[in-house]
C-alpha positions as CSV (number, residue, x, y, z in Angstrom):
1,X,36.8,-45.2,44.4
2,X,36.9,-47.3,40.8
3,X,35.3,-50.5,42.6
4,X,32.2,-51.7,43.2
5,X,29.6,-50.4,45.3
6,X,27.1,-47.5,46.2
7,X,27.9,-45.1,43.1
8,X,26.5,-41.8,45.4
9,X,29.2,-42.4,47.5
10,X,31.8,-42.8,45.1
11,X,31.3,-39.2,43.1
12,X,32.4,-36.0,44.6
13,X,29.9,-33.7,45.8
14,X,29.0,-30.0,44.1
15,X,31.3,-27.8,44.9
16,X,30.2,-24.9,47.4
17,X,29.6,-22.5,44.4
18,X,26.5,-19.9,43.9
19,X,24.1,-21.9,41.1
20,X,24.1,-18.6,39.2
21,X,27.5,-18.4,38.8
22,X,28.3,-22.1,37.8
23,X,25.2,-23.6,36.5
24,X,22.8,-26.7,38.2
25,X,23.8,-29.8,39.6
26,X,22.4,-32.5,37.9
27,X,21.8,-36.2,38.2
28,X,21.2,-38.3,35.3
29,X,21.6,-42.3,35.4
30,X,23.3,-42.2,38.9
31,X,26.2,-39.9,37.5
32,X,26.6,-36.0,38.3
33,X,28.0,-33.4,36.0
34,X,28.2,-29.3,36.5
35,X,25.9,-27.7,33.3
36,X,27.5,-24.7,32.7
37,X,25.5,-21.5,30.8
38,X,26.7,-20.2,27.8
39,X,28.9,-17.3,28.2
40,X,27.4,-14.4,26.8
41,X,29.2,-13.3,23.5
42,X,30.8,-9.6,23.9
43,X,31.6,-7.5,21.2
44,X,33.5,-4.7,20.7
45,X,32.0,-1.3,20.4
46,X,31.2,0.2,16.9
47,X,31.3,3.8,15.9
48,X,27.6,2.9,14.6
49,X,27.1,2.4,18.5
50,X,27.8,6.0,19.2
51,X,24.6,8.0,18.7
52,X,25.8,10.9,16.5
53,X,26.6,8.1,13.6
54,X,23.2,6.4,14.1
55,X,21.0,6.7,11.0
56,X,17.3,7.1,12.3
57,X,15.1,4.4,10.9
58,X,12.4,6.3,9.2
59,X,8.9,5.0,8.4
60,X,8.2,3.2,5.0
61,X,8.0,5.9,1.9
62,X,4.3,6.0,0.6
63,X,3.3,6.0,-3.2
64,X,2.7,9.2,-3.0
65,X,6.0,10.2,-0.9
66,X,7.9,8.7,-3.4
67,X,6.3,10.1,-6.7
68,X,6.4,13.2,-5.2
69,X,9.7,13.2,-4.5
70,X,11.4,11.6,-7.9
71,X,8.7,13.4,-10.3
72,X,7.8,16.7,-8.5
73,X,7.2,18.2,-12.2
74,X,4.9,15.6,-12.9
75,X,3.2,15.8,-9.9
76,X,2.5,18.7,-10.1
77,X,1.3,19.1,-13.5
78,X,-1.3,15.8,-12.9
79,X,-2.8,17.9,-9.8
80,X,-3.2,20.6,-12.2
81,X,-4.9,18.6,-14.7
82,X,-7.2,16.9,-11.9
83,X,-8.3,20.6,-10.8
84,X,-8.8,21.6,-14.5
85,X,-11.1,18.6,-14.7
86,X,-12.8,18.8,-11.6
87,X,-13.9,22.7,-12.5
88,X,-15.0,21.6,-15.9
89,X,-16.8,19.2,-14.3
90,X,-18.6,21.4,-11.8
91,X,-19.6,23.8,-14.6
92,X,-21.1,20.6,-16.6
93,X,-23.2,19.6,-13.8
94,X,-24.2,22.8,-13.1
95,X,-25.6,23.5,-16.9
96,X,-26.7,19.8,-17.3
97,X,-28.1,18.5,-13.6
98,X,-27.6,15.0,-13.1
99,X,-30.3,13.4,-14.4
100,X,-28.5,13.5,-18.0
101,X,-26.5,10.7,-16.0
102,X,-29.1,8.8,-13.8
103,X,-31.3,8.9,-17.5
104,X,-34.2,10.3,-15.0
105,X,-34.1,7.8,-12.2
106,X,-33.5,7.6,-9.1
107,X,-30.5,5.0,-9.0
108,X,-32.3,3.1,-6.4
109,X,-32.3,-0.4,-8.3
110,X,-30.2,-2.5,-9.7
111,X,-31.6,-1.9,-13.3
112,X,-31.7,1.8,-12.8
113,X,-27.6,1.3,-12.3
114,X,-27.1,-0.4,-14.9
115,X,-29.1,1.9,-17.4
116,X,-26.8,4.8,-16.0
117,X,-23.8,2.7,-16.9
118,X,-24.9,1.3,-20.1
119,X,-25.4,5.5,-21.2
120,X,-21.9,6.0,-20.0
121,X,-20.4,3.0,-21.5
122,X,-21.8,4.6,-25.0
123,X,-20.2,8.1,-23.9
124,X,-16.9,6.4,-23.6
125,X,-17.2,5.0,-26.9
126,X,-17.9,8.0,-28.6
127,X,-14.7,9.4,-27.2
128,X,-12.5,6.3,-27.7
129,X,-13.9,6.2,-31.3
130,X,-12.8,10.0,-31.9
131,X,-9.6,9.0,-30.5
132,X,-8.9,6.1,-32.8
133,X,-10.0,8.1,-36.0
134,X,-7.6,10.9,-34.7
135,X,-4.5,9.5,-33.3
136,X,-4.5,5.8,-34.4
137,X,-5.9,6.2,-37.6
138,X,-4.5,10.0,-38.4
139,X,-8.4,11.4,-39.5
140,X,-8.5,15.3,-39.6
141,X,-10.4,16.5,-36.8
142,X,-14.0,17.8,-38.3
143,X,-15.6,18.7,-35.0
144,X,-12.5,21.4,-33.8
145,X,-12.6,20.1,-30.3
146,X,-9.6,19.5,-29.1
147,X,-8.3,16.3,-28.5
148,X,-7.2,17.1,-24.9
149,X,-10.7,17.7,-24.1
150,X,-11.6,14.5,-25.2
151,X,-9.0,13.2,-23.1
152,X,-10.1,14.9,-19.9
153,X,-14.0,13.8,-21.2
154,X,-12.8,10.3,-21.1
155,X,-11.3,10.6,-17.5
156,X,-14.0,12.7,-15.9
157,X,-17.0,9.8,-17.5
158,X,-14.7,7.4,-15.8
159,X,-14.8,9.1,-12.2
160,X,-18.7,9.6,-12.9
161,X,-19.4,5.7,-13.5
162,X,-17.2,4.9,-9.5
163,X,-19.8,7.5,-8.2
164,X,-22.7,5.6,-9.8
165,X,-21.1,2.5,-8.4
166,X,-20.5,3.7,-5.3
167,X,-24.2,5.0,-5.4
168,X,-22.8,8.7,-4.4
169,X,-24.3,10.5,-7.7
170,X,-26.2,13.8,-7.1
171,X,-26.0,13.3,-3.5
């Protein structure tokens, strides 16, 4: 068995064993070896594995899932001011048209735009320069307008200029 000779002869043949069970017989530089497969790992059963203690996985929270749920006041209270601003808006358009934003054109062109934009950059101003004479610089308010309509004027010219962008005014 240990001496020289015809190495085949000399190793002992695979044992009579399903492949599944104990692996592959393989050859490799004229010597033979059993390959065993990796015993599968078993673990013990959790109480996590029973499924009245399984948590659900739930889909990812949105933005608005989220404010909603920590600031429901808040919320709230923005909707409200988005509504009080989109019916002020509606009655302004109504008594004005559009054209006091398109300046009389027909927003077709690239210059056309950019009048519009230019007339409600200078809007804006106005109300940021009210702003900083009333709360920044502490000026007593000579017009009696309210300052929270200046506030909602600001936000509604904002919306206004994304529809001129978005070439969506007065249609």
């Amino acid at each position: 068995m240990f001496g020289f000779g015809n190495y085949s002869t000399q190793m002992p043949k695979p044992p009579a064993i399903s492949k599944k069970r104990l692996g592959e017989w393989q050859t490799k530089n004229k010597t033979k070896q059993i390959v065993m497969p990796a015993k599968p790992k078993i673990s013990k059963p959790s109480i996590f594995d029973v499924p009245e203690y399984q948590i659900p996985i739930q889909k990812e929270e949105t933005a608005i899932e989220y404010c909603e749920r920590v600031y429901p006041e808040m919320m709230d209270e923005f909707k409200k001011v988005q509504s009080e601003m989109y019916e002020t808006f509606c009655k302004k358009q109504r008594n004005y048209g559009p054209s006091n934003i398109s300046v009389g054109t027909s927003l077709q062109t690239k210059e056309d735009i950019k009048l519009s934009l230019t007339g409600l950059w200078f809007r804006i101003n106005d109300k940021i320069q009210r702003l900083k004479q009333l709360v920044v610089l502490g000026q007593p308010d000579e017009v009696g307008e309210p300052i929270q309509d200046t506030y909602q004027d600001l936000s509604v010219y904002g919306i206004i200029a994304q529809l001129v962008q978005r070439g969506k005014w007065a249609k």
